[in-house]
C-alpha positions in Angstrom: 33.5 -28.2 1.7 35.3 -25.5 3.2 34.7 -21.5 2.4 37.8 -21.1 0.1 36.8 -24.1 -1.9 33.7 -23.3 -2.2 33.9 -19.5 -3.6 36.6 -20.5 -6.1 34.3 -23.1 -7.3 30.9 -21.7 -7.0 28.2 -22.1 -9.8 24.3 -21.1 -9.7 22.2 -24.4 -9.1 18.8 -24.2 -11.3 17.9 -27.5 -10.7 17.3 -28.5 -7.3 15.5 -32.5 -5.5 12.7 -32.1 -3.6 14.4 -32.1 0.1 14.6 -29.6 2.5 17.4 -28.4 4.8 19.0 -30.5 7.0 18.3 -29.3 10.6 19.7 -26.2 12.1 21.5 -25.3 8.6 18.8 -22.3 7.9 19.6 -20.7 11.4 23.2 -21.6 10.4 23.0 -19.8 7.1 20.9 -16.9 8.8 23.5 -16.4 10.9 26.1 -15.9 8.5 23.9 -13.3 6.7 23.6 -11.5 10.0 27.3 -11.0 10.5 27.7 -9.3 7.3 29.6 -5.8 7.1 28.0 -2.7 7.7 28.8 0.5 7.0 28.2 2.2 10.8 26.6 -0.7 11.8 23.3 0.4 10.7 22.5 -3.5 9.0 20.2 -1.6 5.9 18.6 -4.4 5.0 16.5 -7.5 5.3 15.8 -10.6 4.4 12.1 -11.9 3.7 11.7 -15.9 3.4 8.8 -16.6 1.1 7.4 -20.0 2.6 4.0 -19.4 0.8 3.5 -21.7 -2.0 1.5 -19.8 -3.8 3.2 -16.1 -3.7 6.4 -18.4 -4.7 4.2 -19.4 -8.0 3.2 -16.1 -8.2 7.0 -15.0 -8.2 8.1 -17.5 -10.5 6.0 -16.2 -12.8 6.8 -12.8 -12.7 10.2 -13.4 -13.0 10.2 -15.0 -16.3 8.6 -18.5 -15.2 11.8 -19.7 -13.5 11.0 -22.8 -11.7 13.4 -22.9 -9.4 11.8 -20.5 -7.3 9.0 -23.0 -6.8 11.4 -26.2 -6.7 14.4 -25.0 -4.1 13.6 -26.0 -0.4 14.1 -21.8 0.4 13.6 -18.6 -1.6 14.9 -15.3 -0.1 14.2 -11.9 -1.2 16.8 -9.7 -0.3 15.7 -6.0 0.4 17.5 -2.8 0.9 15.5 -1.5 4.2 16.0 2.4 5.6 12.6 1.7 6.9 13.8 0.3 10.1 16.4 2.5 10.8 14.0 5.3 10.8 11.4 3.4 13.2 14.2 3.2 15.0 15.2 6.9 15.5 11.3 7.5 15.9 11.5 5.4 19.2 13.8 7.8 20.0 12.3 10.8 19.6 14.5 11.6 16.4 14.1 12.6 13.0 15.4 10.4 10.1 17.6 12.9 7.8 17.0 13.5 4.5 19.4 11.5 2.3 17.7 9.0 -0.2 20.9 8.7 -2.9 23.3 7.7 -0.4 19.7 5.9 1.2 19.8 4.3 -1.5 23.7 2.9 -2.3 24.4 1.8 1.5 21.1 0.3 1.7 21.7 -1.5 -1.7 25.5 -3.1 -0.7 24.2 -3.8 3.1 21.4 -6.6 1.4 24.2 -7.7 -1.0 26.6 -8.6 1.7 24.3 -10.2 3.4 22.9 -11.7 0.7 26.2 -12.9 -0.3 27.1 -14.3 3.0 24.1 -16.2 3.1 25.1 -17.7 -0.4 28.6 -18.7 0.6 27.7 -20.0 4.0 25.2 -22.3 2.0 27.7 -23.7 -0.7 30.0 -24.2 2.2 27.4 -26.2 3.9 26.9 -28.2 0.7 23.6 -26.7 -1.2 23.3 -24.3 -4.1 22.3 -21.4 -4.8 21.4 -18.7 -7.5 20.2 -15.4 -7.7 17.3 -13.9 -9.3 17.3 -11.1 -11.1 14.1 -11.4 -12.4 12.3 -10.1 -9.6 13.5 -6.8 -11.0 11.3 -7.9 -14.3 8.1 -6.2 -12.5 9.9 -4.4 -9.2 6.5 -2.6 -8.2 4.0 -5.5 -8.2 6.8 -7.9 -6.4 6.6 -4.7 -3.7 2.9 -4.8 -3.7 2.8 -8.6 -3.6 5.6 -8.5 -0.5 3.7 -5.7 1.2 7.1 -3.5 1.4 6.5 0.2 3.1 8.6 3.4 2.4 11.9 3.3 2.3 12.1 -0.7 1.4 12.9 -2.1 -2.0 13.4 -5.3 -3.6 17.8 -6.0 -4.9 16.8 -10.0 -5.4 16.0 -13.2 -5.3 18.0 -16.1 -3.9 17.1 -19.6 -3.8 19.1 -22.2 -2.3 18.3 -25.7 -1.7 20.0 -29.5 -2.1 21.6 -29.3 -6.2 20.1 -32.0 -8.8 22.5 -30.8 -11.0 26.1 -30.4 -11.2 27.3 -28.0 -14.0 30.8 -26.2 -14.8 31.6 -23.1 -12.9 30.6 -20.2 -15.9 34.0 -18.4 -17.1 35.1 -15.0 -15.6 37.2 -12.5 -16.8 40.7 -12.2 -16.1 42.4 -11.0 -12.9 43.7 -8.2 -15.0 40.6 -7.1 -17.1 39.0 -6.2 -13.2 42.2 -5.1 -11.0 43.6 -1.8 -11.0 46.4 -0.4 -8.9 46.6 2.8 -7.9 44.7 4.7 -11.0 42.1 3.4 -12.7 43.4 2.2 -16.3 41.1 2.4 -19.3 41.1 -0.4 -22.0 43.0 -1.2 -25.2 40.7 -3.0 -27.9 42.9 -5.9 -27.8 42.3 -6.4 -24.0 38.3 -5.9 -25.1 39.1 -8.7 -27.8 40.5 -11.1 -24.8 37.6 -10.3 -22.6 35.3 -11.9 -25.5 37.3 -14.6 -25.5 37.6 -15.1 -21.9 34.0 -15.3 -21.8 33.2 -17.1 -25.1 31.5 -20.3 -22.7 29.0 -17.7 -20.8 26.8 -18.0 -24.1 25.6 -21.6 -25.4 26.6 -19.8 -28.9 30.1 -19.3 -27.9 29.5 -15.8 -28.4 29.7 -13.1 -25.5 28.2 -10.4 -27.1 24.7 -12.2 -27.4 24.3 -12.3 -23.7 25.4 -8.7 -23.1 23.6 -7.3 -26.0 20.6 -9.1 -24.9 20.9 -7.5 -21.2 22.6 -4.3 -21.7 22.7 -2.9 -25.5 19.6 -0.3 -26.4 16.7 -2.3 -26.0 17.6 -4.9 -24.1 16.4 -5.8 -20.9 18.1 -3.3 -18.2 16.2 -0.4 -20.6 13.1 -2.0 -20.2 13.1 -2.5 -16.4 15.1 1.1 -15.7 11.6 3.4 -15.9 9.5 0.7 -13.2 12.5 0.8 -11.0 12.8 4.9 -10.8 9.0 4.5 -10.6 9.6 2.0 -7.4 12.4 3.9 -5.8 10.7 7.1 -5.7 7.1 5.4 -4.5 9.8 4.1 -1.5 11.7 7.7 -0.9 14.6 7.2 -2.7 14.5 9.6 -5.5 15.8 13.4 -4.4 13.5 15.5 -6.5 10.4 13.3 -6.9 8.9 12.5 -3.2 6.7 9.3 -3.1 3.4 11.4 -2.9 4.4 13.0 -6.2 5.4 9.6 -7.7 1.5 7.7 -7.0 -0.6 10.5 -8.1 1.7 10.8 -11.2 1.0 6.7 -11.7 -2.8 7.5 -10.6 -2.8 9.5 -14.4 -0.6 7.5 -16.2 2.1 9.1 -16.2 4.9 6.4 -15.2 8.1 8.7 -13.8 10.7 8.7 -11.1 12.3 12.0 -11.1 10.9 15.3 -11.6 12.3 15.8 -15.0 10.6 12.2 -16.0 7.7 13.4 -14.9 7.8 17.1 -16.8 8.1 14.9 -20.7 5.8 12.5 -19.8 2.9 16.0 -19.1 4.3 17.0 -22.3 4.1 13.9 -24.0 0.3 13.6 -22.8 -1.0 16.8 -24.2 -0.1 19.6 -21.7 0.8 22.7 -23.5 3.0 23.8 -20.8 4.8 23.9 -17.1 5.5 27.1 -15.5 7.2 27.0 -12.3 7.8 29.7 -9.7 9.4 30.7 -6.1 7.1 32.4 -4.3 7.5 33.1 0.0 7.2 30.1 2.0 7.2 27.4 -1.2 6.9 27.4 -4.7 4.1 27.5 -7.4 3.4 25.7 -10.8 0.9 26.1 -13.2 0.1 23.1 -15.8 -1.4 25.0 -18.7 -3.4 23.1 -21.8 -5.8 24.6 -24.4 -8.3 25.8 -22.9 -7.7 25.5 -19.1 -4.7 25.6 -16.3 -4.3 23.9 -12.9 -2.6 25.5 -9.6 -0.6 23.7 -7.4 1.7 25.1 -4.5 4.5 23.0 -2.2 7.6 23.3 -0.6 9.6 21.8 -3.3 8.7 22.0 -7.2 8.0 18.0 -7.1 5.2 18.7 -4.3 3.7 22.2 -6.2 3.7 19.9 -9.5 1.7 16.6 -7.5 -0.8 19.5 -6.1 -1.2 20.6 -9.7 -1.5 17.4 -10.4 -4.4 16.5 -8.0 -6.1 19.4 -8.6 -6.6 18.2 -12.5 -7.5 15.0 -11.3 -10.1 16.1 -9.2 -11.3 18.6 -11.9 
């Protein structure tokens, strides 16, 4: 099957036979993921094959007990990796800047083009493939589990392997519901009302809205994951106000945050009366203030002065 064939008639593969690649087709598909764009070259990412039998089970099962994670002859975990690049500059005698958002976004699309080129490369070649999301279901055990170190997190799985199924490409919206010339045009309900229909097929229901409601309307499962992810991508040094020091000894009391101003409702929420930040020469100062006692902390950022506060009630 050639590329163009198979991207206009590609389908995620859940069920897969028990047979491994063919010979040379995982350097073949490796290589494809390799030549991926880049933005300055800097390749942001990488790609962790889980051969182990067991940490594949245990994967499985953290993502929802999806099978195919155990079944497909190869499951990938694609991670966005600034980790490197700042090994890297170390070797060199330099010192990685400080820019975890943008961190963050080129390291995120450098693992999904390559992710993505592996994909294609093995349709082309005949296999199938799907992506899984689930990892995302428990982001900072599948990072403990993985062994990632600052600055690596997970974006997902992928499995490929030889299909025991064949199903129906799953519909997509219109060209003209996701291309815009020149300015970006917002939507008339009655182009809303064709998108539903477009995508009827996506739900066994024949009804749209269950699958998006079910992923992306309050309380569905994006809100639940969002808080473990900001917990995850400030543990890995990707949150601007909230360094990964402040982010474990926050977890170490229970108090689940990834930015500074998570961090401030959840002390709140768990009894502290109040926060008092100030500037002070050299750093800044908080005080965490209850009832009938206050703790100190000092840092060079309020994120660090709040962990030292934090620490210091910990140890008192």
């Amino acid at each position: 099957m050639g590329i163009l064939d198979s991207l206009l008639s590609r389908r995620s593969i859940r069920r897969f036979k028990n047979e491994p690649l063919k010979n040379g087709d995982l350097e073949t598909i490796l290589a494809a993921a390799r030549r991926a764009p880049s933005d300055a070259g800097a390749q942001l990412y990488s790609i962790l094959r889980v051969s182990d039998p067991e940490l594949r089970r245990e994967l499985a099962r953290l993502s929802g007990g999806q099978k195919h994670l155990v079944e497909a002859a190869e499951l990938f975990v694609l991670l966005a990796d600034i980790h490197r690049l700042q090994r890297l500059l170390q070797q060199r005698g330099k010192r990685m800047a400080d820019w975890p958002r943008t961190g963050l976004h080129f390291s995120l699309v450098d693992a999904a083009l390559a992710g993505a080129h592996l994909a294609v490369a093995a349709e082309a070649l005949g296999y199938g493939a799907c992506w899984i999301g689930g990892l995302l279901n428990d982001p900072i055990e599948v990072a403990r589990l993985l062994g990632l170190p600052r600055g690596v997190i997970p974006l997902s799985g992928l499995v490929v392997g030889v299909p025991d199924e064949d199903p129906e490409p799953r519909p997509r919206l219109p060209q003209k519901l996701v291309l815009h010339e020149n300015r970006y045009h917002d939507y008339a309900s009655a182009e809303l009302d064709e998108a539903y229909s477009a995508m009827a097929k996506a739900s066994r229901r024949g009804d749209w809205l269950f699958v998006l409601e079910r992923y992306f309307a309050s309380g569905g499962t994006m809100e639940e994951r969002d808080p473990a992810y900001g917990v995850l991508a400030a543990r890995q040094g990707f949150a601007a106000d909230w360094p990964p020091s402040a982010a474990r000894l926050a977890e170490q009391e229970d108090l689940q945050a990834g930015s500074l101003g998570e961090a401030l409702a959840r002390l709140l929420a768990a009894g502290w009366r109040g926060v008092m930040f100030s500037r002070e020469e050299g750093g800044f100062t908080v005080w965490l203030e209850e009832e009938t006692r206050a703790e100190r902390g000092e840092g060079d950022s309020p994120a660090r002065a709040l962990a030292e506060a934090l620490a210091s009630a910990r140890s008192g």
